[in-house]
KEKE-3310 file (N, C-alpha, C; in steps of 0.2 Angstrom, whole numbers, plus 5000, padded with zeros to 4 digits):
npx = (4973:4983:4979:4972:4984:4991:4993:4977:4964:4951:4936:4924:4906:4892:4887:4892:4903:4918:4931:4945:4957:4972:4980:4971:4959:4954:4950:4938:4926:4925:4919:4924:4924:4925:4939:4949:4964:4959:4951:4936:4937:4927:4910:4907:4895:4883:4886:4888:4899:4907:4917:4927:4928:4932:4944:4950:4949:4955:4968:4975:4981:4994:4994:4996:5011:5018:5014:5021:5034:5038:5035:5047:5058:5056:5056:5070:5076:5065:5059:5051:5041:5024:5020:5025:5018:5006:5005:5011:4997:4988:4993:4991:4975:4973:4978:4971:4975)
npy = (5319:5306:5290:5282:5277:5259:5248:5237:5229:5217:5215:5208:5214:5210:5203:5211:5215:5226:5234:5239:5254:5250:5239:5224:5219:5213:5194:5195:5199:5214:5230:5241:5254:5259:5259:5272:5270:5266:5266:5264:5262:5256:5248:5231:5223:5211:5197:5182:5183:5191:5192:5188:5197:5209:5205:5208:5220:5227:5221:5232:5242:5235:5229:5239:5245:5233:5234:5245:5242:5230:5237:5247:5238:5231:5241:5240:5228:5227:5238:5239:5229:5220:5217:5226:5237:5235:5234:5249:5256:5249:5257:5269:5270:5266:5276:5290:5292)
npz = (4790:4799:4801:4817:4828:4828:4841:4835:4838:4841:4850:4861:4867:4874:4862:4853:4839:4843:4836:4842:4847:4855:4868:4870:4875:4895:4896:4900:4895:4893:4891:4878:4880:4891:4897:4898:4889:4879:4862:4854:4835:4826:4823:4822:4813:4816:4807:4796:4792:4802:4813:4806:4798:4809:4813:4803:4799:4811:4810:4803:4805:4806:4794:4783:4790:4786:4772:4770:4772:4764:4751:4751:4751:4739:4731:4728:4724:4714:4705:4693:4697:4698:4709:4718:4712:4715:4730:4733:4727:4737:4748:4746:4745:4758:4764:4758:4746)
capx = (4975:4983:4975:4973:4990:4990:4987:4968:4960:4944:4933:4917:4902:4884:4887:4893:4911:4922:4937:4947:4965:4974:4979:4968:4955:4954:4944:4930:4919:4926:4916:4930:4924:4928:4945:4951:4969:4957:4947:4933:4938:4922:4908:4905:4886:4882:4885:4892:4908:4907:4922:4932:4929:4933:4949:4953:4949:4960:4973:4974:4990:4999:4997:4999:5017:5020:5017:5026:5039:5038:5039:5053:5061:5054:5059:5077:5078:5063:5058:5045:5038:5018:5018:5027:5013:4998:5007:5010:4991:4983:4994:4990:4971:4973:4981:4966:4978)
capy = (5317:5302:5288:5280:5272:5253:5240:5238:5224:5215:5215:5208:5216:5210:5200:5214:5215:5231:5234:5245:5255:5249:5232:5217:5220:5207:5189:5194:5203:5221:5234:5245:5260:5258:5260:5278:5271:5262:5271:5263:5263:5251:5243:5226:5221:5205:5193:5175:5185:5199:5191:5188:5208:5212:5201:5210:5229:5226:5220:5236:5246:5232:5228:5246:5244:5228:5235:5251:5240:5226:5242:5250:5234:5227:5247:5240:5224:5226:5245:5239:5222:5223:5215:5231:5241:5234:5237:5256:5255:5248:5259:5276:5268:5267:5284:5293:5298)
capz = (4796:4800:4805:4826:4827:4829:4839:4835:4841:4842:4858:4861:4872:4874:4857:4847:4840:4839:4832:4847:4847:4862:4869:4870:4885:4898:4893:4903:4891:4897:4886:4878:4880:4900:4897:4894:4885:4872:4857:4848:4830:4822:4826:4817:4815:4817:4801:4795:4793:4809:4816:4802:4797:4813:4813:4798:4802:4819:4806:4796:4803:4804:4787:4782:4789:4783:4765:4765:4773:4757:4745:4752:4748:4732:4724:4728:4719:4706:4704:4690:4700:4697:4717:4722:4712:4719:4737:4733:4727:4743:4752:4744:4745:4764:4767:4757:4741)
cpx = (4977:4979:4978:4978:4988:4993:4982:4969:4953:4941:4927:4914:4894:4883:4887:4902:4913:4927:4938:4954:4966:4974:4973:4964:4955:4948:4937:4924:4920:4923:4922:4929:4926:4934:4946:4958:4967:4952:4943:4934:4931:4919:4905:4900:4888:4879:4889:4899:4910:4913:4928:4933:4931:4941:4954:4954:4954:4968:4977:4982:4995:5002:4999:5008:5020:5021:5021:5031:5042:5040:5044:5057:5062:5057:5067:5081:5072:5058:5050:5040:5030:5015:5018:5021:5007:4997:5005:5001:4986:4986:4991:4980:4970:4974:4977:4969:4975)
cpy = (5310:5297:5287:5276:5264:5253:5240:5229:5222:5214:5213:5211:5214:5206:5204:5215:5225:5230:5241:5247:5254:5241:5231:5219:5214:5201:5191:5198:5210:5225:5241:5253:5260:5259:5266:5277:5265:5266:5265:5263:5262:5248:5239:5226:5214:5201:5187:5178:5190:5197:5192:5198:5209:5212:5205:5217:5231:5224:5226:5239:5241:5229:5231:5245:5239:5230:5240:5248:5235:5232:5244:5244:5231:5235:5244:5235:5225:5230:5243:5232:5224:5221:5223:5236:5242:5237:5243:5257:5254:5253:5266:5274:5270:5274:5288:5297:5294)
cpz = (4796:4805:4814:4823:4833:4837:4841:4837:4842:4848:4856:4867:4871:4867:4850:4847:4839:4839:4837:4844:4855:4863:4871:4876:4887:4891:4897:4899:4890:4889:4884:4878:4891:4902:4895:4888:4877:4868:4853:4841:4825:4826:4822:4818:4811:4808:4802:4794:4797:4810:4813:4798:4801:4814:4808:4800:4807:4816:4804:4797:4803:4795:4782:4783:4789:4773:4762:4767:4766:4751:4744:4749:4741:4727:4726:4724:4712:4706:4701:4692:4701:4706:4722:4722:4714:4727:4738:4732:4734:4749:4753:4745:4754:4768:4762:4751:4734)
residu = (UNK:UNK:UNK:UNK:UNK:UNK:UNK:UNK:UNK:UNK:UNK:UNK:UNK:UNK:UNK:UNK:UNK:UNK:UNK:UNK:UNK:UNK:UNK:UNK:UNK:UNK:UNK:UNK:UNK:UNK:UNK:UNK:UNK:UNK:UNK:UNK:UNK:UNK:UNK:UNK:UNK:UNK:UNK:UNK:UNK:UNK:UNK:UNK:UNK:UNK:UNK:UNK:UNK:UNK:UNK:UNK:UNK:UNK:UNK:UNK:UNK:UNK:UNK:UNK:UNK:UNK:UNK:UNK:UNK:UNK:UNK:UNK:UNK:UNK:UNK:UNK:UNK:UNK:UNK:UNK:UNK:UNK:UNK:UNK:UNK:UNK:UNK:UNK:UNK:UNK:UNK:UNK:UNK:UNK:UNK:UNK:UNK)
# end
């Protein structure tokens, strides 16, 4: 099953992060389950790095098609490039192969 298509986002409520699908909920706090056109994905617990995880997790499909975007390109000028093969790697990691 494919993953929840992007854009994920971080939201705070009550001083907990989660990692949502769906635009950015307002600045006021809004708890993202109160939105029907946003899904839950994650929730961060609270660490010296909750935010920057969060920041990241909320990252993911973009980065996803920013890598399959980079391979497609990188197999056209340099087929054996070991940047290409870490790409493919982290992709097929992502996509559960």
């Amino acid at each position: 099953m494919p993953h929840t298509p992007g854009p994920w986002c971080s939201a705070t409520q009550n001083d907990a992060l989660y990692v949502i699908a769906g635009d950015s909920p307002a600045k006021n706090n809004d708890y993202p389950r109160h939105d029907a056109d946003r899904e839950v994905i994650a929730k961060v617990y609270d660490s010296p790095s909750g935010l920057d995880n969060s920041r990241l997790l909320a990252a993911a499909p973009q980065l996803l098609e920013a890598l399959k975007f980079v391979t497609q390109r990188c197999a056209l000028y340099a087929p054996a490039d070991r940047a290409r093969e870490m790409a493919a790697e982290a992709i097929a990691k992502a996509q559960g192969r």
